[in-house]
C-alpha positions as protocol buffer text, in pm:
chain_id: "A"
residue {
  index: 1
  type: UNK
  ca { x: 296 y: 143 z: -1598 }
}
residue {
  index: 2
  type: UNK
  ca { x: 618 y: 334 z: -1627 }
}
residue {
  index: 3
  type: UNK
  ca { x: 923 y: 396 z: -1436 }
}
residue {
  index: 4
  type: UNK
  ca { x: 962 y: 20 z: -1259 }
}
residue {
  index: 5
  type: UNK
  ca { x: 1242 y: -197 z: -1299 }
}
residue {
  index: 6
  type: UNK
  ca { x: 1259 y: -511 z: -1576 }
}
residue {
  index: 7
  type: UNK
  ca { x: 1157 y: -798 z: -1440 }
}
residue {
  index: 8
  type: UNK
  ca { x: 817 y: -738 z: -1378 }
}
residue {
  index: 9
  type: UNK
  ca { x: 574 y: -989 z: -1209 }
}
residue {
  index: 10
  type: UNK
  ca { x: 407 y: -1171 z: -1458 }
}
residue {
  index: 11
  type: UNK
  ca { x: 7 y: -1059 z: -1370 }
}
residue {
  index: 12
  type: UNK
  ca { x: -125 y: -1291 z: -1703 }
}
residue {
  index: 13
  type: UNK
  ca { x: -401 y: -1463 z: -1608 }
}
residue {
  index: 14
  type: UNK
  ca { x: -555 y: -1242 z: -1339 }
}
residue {
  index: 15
  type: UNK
  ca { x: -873 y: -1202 z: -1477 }
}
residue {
  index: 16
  type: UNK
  ca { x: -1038 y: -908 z: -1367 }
}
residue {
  index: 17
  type: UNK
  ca { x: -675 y: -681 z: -1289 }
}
residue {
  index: 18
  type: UNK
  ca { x: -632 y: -333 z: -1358 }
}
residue {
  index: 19
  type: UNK
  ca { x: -324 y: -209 z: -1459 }
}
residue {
  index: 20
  type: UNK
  ca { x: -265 y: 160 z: -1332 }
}
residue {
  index: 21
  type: UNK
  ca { x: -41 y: 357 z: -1495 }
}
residue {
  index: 22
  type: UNK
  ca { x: 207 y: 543 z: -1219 }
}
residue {
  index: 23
  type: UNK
  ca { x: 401 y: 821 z: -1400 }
}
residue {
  index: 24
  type: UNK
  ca { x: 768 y: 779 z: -1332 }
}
residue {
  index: 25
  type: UNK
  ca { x: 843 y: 1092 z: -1075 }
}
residue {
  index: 26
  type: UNK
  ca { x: 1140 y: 1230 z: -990 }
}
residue {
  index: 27
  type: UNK
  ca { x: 1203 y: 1204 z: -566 }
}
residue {
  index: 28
  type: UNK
  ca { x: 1129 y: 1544 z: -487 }
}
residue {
  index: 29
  type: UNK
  ca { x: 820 y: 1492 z: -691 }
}
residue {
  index: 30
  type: UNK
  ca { x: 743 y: 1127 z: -590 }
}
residue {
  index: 31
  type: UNK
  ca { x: 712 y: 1253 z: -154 }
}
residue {
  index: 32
  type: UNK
  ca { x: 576 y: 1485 z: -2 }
}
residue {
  index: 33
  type: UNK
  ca { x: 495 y: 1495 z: 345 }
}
residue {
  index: 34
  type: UNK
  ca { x: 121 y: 1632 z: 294 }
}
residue {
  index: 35
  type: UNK
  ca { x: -179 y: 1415 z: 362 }
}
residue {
  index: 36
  type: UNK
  ca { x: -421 y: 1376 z: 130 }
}
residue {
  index: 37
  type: UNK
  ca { x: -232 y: 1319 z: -215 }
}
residue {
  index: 38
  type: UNK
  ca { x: -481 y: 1228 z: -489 }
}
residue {
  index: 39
  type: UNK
  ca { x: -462 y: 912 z: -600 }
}
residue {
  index: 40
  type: UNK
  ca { x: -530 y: 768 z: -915 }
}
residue {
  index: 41
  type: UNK
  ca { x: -714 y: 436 z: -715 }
}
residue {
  index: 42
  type: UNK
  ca { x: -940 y: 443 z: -430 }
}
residue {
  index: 43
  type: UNK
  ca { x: -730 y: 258 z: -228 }
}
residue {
  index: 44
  type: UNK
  ca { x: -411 y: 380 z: -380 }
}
residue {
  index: 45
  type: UNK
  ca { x: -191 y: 110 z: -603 }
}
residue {
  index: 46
  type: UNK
  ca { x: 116 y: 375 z: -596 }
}
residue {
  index: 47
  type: UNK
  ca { x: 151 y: 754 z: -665 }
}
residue {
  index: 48
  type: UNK
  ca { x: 255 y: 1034 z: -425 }
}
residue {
  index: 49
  type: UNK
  ca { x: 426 y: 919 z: -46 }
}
residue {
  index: 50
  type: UNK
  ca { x: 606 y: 1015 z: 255 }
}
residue {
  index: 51
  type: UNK
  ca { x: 978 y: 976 z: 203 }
}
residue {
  index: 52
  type: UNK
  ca { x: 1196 y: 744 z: 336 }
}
residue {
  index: 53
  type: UNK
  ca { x: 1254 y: 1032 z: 627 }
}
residue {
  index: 54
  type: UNK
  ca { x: 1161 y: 1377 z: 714 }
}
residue {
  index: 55
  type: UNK
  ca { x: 1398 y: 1506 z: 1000 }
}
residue {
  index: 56
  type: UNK
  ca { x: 1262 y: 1864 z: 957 }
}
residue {
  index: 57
  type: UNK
  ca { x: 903 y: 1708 z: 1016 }
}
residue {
  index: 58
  type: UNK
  ca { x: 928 y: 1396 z: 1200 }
}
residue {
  index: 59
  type: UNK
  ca { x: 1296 y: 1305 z: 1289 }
}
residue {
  index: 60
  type: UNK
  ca { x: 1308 y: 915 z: 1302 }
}
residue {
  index: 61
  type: UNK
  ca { x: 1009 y: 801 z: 1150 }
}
residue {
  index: 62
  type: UNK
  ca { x: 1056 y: 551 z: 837 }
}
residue {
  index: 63
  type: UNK
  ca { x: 851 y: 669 z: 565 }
}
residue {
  index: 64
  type: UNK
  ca { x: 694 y: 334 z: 482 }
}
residue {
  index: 65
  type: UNK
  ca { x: 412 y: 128 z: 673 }
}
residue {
  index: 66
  type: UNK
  ca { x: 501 y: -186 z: 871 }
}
residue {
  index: 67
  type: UNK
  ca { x: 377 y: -418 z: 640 }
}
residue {
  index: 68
  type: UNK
  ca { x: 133 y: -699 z: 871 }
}
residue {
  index: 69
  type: UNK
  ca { x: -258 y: -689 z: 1004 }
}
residue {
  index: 70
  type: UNK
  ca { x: -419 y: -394 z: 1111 }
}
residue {
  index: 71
  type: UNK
  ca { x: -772 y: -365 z: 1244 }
}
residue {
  index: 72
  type: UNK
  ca { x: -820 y: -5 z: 1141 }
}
residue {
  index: 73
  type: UNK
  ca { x: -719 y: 229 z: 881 }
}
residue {
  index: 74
  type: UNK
  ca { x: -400 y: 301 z: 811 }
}
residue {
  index: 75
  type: UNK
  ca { x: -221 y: 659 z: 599 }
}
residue {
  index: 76
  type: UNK
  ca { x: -200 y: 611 z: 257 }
}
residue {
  index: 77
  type: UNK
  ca { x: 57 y: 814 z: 261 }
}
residue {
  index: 78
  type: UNK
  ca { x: 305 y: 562 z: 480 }
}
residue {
  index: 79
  type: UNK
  ca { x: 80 y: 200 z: 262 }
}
residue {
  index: 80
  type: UNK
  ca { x: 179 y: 383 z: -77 }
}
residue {
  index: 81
  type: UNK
  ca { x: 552 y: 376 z: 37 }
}
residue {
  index: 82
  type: UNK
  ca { x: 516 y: 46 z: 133 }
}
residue {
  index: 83
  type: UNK
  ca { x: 413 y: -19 z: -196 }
}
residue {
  index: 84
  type: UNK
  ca { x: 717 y: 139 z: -347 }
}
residue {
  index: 85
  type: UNK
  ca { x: 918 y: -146 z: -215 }
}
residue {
  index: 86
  type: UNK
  ca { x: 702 y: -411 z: -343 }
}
residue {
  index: 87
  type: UNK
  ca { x: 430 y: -440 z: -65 }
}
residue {
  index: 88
  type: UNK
  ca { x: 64 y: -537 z: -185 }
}
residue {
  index: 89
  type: UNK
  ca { x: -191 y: -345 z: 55 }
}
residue {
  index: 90
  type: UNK
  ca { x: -492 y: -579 z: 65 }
}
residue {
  index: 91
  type: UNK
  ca { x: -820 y: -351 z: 188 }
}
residue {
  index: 92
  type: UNK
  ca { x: -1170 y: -394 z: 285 }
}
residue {
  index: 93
  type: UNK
  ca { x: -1501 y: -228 z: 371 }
}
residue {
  index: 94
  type: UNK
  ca { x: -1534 y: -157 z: 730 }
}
residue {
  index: 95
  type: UNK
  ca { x: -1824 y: -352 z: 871 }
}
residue {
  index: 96
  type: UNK
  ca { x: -1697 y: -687 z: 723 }
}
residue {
  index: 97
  type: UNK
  ca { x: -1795 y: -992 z: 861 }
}
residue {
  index: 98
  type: UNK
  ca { x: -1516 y: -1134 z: 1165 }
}
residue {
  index: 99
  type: UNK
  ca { x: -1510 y: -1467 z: 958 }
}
residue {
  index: 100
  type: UNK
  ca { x: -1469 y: -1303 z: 635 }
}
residue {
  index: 101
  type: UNK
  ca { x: -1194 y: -1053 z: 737 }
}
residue {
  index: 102
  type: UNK
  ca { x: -1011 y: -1368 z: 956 }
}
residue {
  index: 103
  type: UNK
  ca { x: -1057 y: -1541 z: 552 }
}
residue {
  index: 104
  type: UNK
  ca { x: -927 y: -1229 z: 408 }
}
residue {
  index: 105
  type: UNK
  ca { x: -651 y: -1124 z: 659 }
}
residue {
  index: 106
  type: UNK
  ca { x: -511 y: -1525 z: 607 }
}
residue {
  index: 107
  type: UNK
  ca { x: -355 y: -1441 z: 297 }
}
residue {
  index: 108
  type: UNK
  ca { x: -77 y: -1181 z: 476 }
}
residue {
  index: 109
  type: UNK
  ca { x: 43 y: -1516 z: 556 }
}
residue {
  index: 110
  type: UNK
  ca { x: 174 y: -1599 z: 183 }
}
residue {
  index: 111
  type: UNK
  ca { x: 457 y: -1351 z: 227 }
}
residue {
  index: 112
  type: UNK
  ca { x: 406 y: -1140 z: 577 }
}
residue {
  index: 113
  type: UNK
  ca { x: 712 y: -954 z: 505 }
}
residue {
  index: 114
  type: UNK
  ca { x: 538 y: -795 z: 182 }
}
residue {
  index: 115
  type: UNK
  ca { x: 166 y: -742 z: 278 }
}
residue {
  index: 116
  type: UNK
  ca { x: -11 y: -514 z: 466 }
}
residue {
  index: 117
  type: UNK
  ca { x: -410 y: -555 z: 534 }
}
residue {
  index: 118
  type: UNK
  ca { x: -628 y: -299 z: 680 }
}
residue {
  index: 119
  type: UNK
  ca { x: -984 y: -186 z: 639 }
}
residue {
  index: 120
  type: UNK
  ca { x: -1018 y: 125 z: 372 }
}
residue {
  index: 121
  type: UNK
  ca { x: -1344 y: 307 z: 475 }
}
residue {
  index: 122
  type: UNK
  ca { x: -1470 y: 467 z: 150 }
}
residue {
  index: 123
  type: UNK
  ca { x: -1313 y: 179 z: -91 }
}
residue {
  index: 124
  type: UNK
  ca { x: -1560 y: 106 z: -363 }
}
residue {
  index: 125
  type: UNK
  ca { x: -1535 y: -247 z: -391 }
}
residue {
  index: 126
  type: UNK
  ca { x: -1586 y: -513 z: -106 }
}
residue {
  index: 127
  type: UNK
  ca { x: -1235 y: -631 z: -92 }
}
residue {
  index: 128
  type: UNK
  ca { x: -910 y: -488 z: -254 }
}
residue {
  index: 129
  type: UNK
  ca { x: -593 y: -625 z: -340 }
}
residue {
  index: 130
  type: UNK
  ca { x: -322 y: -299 z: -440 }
}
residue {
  index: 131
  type: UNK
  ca { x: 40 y: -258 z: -516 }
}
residue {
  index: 132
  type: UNK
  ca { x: 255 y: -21 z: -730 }
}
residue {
  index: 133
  type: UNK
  ca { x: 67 y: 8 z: -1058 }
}
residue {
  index: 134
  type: UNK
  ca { x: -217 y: -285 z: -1020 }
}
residue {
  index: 135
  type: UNK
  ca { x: -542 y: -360 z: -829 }
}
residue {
  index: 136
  type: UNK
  ca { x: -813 y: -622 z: -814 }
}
residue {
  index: 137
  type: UNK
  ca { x: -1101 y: -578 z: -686 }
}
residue {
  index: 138
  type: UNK
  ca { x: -1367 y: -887 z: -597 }
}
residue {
  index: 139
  type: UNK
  ca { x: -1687 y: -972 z: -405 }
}
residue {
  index: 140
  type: UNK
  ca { x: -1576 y: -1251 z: -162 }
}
residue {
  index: 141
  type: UNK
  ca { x: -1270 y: -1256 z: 53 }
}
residue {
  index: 142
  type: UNK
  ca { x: -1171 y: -1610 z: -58 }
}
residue {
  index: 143
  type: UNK
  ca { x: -1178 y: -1531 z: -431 }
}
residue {
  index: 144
  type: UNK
  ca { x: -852 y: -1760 z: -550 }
}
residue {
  index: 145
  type: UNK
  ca { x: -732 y: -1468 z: -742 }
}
residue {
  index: 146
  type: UNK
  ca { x: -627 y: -1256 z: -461 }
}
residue {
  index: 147
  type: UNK
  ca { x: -394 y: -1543 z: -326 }
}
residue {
  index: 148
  type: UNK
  ca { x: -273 y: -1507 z: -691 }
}
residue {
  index: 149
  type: UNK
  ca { x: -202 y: -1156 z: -672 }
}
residue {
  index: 150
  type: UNK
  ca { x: -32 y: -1180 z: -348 }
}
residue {
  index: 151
  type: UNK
  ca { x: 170 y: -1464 z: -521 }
}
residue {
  index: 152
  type: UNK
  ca { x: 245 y: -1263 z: -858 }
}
residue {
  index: 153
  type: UNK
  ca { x: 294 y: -928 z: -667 }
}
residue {
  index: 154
  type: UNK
  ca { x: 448 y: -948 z: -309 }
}
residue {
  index: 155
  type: UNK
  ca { x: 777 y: -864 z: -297 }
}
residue {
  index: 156
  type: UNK
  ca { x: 803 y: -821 z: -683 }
}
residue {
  index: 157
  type: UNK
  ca { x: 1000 y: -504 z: -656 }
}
residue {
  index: 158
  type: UNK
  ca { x: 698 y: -350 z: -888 }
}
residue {
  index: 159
  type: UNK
  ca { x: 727 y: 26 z: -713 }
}
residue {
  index: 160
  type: UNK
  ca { x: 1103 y: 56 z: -860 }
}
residue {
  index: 161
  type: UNK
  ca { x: 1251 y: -58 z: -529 }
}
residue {
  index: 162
  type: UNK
  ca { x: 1308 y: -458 z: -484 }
}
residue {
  index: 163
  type: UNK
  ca { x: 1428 y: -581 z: -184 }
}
residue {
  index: 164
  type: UNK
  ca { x: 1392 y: -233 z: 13 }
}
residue {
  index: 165
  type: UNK
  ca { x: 1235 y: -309 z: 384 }
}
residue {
  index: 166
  type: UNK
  ca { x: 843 y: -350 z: 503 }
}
residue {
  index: 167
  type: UNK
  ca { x: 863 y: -557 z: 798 }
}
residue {
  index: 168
  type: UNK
  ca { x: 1073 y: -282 z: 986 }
}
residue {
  index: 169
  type: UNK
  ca { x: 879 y: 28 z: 872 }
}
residue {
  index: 170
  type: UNK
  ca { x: 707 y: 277 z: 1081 }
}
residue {
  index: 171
  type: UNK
  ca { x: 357 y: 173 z: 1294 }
}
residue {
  index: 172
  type: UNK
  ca { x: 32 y: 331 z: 1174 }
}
residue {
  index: 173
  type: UNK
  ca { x: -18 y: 579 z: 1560 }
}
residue {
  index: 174
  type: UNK
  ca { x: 360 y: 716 z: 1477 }
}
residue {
  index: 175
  type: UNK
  ca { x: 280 y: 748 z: 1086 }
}
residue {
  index: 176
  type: UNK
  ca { x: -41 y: 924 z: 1220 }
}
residue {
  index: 177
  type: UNK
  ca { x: 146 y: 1139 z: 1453 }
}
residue {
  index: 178
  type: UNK
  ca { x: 404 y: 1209 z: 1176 }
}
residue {
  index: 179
  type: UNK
  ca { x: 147 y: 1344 z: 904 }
}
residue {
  index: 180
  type: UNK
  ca { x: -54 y: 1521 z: 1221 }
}
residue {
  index: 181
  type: UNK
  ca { x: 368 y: 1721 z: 1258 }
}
residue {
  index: 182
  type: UNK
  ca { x: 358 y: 1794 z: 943 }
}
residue {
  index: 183
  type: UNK
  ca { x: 27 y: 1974 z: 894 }
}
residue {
  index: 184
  type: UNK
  ca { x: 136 y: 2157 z: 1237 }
}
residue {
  index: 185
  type: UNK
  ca { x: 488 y: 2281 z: 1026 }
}
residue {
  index: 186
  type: UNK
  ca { x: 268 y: 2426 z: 748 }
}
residue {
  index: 187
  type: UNK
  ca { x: -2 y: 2588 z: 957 }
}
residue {
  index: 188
  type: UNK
  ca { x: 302 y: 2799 z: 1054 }
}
């Protein structure tokens, strides 16, 4: 991974973690207001976002996702931000079991003001753990090593921004709204 600051969570010991190399970017190249970036990660674990603002697209919005529990899907575009200032983005399969998403939505509890959960239709593994520049993937939601990631990751400042906000970013039906401006602005 490249571009991130020096003291790096310590992932050792994660077995199963995939390390994701995010090319450093400069900030024009780094946001963009499109939807639909291409990731390097289905979900993402960091890459192309919305930028902090947009006041030709969508004056007001934060460009970063609230992080906390959400019941359906949420833009990459806004998670991936979130991400950027240390947020882990833990995912799932739609069509989850209630008792195994109430298992896996528990662990936003570790830090709530650095993860966001939401399903991730499309995601090829059962259930995801993500941030800037790693993912884990396992087969049960109370695997031990997500709790670890969450531990190792949240808040770790990993997306080259520790310390920058999730808990007051933008909700996902404004975020929504904000991507649905932009793609009115560049249909002309």
């Amino acid at each position: 991974m490249t571009g991130c600051s020096a003291d790096q969570p310590d992932p050792s010991g994660i077995e199963g973690l995939q390390l994701v190399e995010v090319t450093e970017q400069s900030s024009t190249e780094r946001h963009t207001t499109e939807r639909g970036s291409d990731y390097l990660t289905t979900p993402p674990a960091g890459g192309r976002h919305w930028p902090a603002n947009a006041p030709d697209v969508a004056p007001g919005v934060l460009g970063w996702l609230r992080c906390g529990v959400y019941t359906a899907p949420v833009p990459s575009e806004f998670a991936v931000h979130s991400q950027e200032h240390g947020a882990v983005w833990l995912t799932y399969r739609p069509g989850a079991t209630p008792a195994d998403v109430t298992t896996f939505t528990g662990l936003a509890a570790r830090d709530p003001a650095y993860v966001l959960v939401s399903p991730f239709p499309g995601q090829p593994g059962a259930w995801t753990a993500s941030t800037w520049g790693a993912q884990l993937t396992v087969e049960a939601p109370d695997d031990p090593r997500l709790a670890e990631f969450v531990r190792v990751y949240a808040g770790g400042g990993q997306g080259g921004e520790k310390g920058a906000d999730c808990v007051g970013g933008t909700l996902p039906d404004v975020a929504e709204a904000a991507l649905a401006a932009a793609e009115r602005k560049a249909a002309g």
